[in-house]
N, C-alpha and C positions, 0 to 999 in steps of 0.2 A: 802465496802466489799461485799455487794449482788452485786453490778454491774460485779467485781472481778470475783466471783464463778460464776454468768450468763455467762459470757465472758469462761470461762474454762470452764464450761458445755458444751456451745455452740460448741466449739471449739471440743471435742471430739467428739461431735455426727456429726459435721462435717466430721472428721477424719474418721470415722467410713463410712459415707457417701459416700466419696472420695474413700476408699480403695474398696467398695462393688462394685464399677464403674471399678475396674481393670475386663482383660480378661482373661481368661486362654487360654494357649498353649495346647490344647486338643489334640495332635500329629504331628509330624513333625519327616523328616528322608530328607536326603543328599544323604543318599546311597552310603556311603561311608564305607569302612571298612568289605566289607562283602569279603566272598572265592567265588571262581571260581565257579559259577553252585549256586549258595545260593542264595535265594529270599528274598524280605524283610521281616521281623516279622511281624507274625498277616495278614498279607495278603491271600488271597486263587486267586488261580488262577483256573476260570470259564471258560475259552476257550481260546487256541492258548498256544504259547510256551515265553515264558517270561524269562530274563536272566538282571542282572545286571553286565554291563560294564563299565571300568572307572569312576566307582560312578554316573552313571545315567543309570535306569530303561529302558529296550526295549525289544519290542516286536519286538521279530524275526518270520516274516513270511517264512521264509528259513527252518524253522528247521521243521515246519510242515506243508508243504502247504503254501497255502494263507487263511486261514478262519480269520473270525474280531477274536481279540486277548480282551478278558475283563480279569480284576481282580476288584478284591473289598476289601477294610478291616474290619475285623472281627469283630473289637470290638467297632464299632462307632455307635452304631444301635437306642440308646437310643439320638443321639442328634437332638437338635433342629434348635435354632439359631445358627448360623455359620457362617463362610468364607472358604473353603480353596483356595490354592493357591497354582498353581503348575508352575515349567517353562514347558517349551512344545519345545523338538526338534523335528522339521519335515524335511523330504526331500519332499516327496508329499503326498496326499493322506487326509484320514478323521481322526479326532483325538480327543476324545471327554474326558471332565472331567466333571464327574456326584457327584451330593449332594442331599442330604437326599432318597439317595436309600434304597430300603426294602430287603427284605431277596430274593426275588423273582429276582429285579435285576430292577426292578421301580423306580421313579425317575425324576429328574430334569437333562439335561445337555447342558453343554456350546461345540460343536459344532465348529472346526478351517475346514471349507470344502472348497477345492478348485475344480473348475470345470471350462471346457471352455466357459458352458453360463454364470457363474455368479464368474467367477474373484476364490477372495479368500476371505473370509467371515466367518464370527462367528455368530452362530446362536445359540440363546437358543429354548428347549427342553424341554418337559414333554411324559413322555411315557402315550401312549393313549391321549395325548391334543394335541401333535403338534405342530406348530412352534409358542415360545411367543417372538420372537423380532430376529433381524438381524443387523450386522453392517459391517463395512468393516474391513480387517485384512493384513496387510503387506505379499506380498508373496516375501520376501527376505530370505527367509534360514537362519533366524537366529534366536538366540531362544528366545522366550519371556513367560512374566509372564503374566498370567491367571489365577484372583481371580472369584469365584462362591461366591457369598453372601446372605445371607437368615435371613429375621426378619419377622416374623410373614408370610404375604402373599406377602411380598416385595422381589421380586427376582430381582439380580443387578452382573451384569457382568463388572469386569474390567481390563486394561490391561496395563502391565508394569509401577504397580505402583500408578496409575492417578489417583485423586482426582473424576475424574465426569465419574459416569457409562457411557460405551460405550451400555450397554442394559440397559434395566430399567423393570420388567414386574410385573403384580400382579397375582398371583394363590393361590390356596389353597389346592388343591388336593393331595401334599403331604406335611405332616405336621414335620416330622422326617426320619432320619434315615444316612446312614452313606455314603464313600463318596466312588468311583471307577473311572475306566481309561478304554478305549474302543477305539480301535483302526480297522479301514477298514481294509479287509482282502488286504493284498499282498504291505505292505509300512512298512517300517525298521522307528518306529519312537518312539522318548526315552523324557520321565520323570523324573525328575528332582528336587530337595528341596521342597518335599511338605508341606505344613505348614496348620492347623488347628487353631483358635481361634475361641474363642466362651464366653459360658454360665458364669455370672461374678463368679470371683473365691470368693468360699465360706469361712465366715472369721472364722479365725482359732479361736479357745476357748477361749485362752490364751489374745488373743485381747478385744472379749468380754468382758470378765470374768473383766479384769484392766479395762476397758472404766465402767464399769456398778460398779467395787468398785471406781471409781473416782467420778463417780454421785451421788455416795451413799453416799458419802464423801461430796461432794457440799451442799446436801441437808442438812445432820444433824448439819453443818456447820451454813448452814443458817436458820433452827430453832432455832439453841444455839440462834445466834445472835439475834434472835426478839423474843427470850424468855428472853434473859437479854436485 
């Protein structure tokens, strides 16, 4: 019977273990489903004209000039560790997805730049550090997926999916904050399912509460027992 209760003690603080290990979904949009002229939610738009089409996000340099086109989201200021991950359509031009930005517009960012001396390339960013890694990037017009990922001072760039960063960099200079999009002035170029996880999702009460009367349960259990 004590091996019994061991084995189900164990087993729940395992449980309890294993669930604390899940991630949360800390924001994500498609962009889909909005009206004509309507932005996303929680967004601000910082400079240029922004317009959601066919269910992906772009910046129209037509509608006002060519100046770089930034937005940022509003409510992501408090995170830390993270990933996001955006698709990226481009025709030409610089197109950048930033994480743990500050209220100022600071920051980490991954960088798709195409130029005639250096091809087409993905470059990670820190505003005021400057370039922390470089790699190469398909200049075929098609869209792909671009994760930013951040754990402690561990920053890691990857692409369409892929198991093994295509950057890898270490900094520390910014510790938190939330994520935005920045686009060169004068290139029609659109975002797409952005997705956030992160910080382990915190267990609900009600899981507690049963796991700690189950133990509480094991225990008095196994008193009885080795008192009689």
């Amino acid at each position: 019977m004590r091996v019994k209760l061991g084995i189900a003690a164990g087993l729940v603080l395992a449980a309890i273990c294993m669930s604390s290990a899940a991630f949360a979904v800390l924001y994500q949009d498609d962009f889909e489903g909005y009206l004509p002229g309507e932005l996303p939610a929680s967004w601000s738009v910082v400079q240029g004209a922004w317009e959601i089409l066919d269910g992906t996000l772009f910046y129209d340099p037509w509608n006002q000039g060519t100046p770089p086109g930034k937005m940022r989201y509003n409510e992501g200021y408090g995170w830390t560790d993270y990933s996001v991950t955006a698709t990226l359509l481009i025709t030409d031009g610089d197109a950048y997805i930033g994480g743990r930005i500050n209220s100022v517009g600071a920051g980490y960012y991954v960088r798709r730049l195409i130029s005639d001396q250096y091809g087409s390339k993905l470059e990670l960013r820190g505003t005021g550090i400057g370039g922390l890694g470089v790699a190469d990037f398909p200049n075929d017009w098609q869209a792909h997926d671009i994760t930013l990922s951040f754990e402690g001072s561990s920053i890691k760039v990857f692409v369409d999916g892929g198991a093994t960063p295509v950057i890898s960099a270490t900094n520390s200079v910014y510790t938190g904050g939330t994520i935005g999009v920045t686009v060169g002035g004068g290139y029609f170029i659109g975002y797409d399912d952005v997705v956030v996880t992160g910080d382990p999702v915190p267990e609900p009460s009600g899981i507690v509460a049963f796991a700690g009367s189950l133990l509480g349960l094991a225990g008095m259990l196994r008193r009885r027992i080795i008192a009689g």
